[in-house]
C-alpha positions in Angstrom: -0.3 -0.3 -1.4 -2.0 -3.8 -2.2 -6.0 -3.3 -0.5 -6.7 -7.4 -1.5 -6.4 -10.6 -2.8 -6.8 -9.3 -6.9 -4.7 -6.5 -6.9 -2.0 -9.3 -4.9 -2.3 -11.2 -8.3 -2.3 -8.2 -10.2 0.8 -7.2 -9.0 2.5 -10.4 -9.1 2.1 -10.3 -12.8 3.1 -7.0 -13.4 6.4 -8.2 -11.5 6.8 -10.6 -13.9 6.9 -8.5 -16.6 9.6 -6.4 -15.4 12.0 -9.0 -14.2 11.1 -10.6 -18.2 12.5 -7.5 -19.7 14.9 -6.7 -17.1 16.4 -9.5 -18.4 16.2 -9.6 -22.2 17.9 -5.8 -21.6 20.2 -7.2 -19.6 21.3 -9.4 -22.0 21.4 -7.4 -24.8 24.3 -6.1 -26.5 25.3 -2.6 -26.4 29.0 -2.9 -26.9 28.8 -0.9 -30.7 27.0 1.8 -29.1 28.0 5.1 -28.3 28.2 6.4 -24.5 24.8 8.1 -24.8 23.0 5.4 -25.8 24.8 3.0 -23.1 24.1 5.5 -20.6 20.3 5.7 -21.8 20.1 1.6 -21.8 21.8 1.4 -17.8 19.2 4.1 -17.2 16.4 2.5 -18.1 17.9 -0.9 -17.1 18.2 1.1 -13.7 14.7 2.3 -13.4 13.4 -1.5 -14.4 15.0 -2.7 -11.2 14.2 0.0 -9.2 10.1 -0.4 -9.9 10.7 -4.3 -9.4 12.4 -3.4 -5.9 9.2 -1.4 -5.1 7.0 -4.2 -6.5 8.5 -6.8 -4.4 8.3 -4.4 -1.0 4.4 -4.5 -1.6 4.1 -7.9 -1.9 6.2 -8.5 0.6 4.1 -5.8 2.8 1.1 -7.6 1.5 2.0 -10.9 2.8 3.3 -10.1 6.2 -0.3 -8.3 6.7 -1.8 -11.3 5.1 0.5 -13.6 7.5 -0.7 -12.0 10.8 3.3 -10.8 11.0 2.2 -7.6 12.1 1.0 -7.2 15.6 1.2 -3.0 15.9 1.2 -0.3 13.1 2.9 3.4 14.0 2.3 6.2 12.1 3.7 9.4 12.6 0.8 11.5 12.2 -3.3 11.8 11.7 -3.0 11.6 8.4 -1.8 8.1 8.0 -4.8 6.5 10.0 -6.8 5.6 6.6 -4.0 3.6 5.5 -3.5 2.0 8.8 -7.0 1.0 8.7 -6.9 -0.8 5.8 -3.6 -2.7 7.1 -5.5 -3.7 9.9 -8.5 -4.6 7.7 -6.1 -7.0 5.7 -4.1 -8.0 9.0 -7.7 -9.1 11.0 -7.9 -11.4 7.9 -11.2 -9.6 6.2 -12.1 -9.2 2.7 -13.7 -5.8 1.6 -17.1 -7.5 1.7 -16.6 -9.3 5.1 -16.0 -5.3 6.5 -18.8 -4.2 5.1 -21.1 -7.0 6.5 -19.6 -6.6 9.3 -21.0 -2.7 9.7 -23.6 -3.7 7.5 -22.7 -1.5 4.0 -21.9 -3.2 0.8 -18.8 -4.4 -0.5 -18.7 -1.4 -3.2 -18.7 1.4 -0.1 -15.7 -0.1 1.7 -14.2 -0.3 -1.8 -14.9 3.2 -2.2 -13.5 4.4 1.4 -10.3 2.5 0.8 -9.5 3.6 -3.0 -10.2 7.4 -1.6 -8.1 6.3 1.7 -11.4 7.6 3.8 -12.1 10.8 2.3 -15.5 10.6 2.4 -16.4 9.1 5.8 -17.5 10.2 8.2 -15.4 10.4 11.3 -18.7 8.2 12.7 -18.1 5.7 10.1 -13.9 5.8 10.5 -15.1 4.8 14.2 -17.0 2.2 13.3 -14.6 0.8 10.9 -12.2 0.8 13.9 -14.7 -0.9 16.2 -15.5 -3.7 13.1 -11.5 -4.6 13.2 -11.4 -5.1 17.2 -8.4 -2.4 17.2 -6.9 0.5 19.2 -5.8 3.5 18.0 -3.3 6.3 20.1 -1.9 9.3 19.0 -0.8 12.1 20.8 -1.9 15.4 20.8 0.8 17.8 20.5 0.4 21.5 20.5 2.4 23.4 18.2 3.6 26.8 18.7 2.6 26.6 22.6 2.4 30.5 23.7 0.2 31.6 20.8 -3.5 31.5 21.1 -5.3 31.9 18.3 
């Protein structure tokens, strides 16, 4: 997942790269080869478009966040929320530091609580990041095994 603006760019280079080799192995010339080695060269010809598809859904993910496409985020359970937090951080338009301001913490401690996706908040301060972006958040509560009691 792309948290901001320099891993955007980051990632825009690094798709670059791939699609640069991609092609130069795409156009290069196996035909003398035997079937293990073609088969090793559409392999890794395989693999190179597979991490460019996977680069390009980021971006793409990225700029729809970035574009205000998004209007609702579901998540099938609890433990999706830090992500979804930082897609609404990105969606509501704020930088890392303007969060922070915003709950009045530095730039480095949102960094932090995104790179660990939350680990180390509080559920005080996953509230308050939720307050800072204006946004609601439902679940349901499901019990699981009904009958038992612990």
């Amino acid at each position: 997942m792309i948290f901001n603006e320099r891993q955007y760019g980051i990632t825009q280079a690094q798709l670059r790269k791939f699609q640069t080799v991609v092609q130069k192995l795409a156009a290069s010339e196996i035909t003398n080869a035997d079937l293990n080695h073609q088969l090793r060269h559409q392999a890794h010809l395989d693999s190179m478009n597979s991490q460019i598809e996977s680069l390009q859904q980021e971006l793409k993910e990225y700029q729809n966040l970035k574009e205000g496409k998004v209007d609702r985020l579901q998540f099938d359970s609890f433990a999706q929320l830090p992500e979804a937090l930082i897609k609404a951080r990105i969606v509501r338009g704020l930088t890392q530091e303007q969060l922070g301001e915003l709950m009045g913490l530095k730039a480095q401690q949102i960094q932090r609580y995104e790179a660990t996706y939350y680990a180390g908040a509080s559920f005080t301060k996953i509230l308050a990041v939720q307050k800072a972006l204006n946004i609601e958040i439902k679940e349901e509560v499901i019990f699981l095994n009904t009958g038992q009691k612990a």
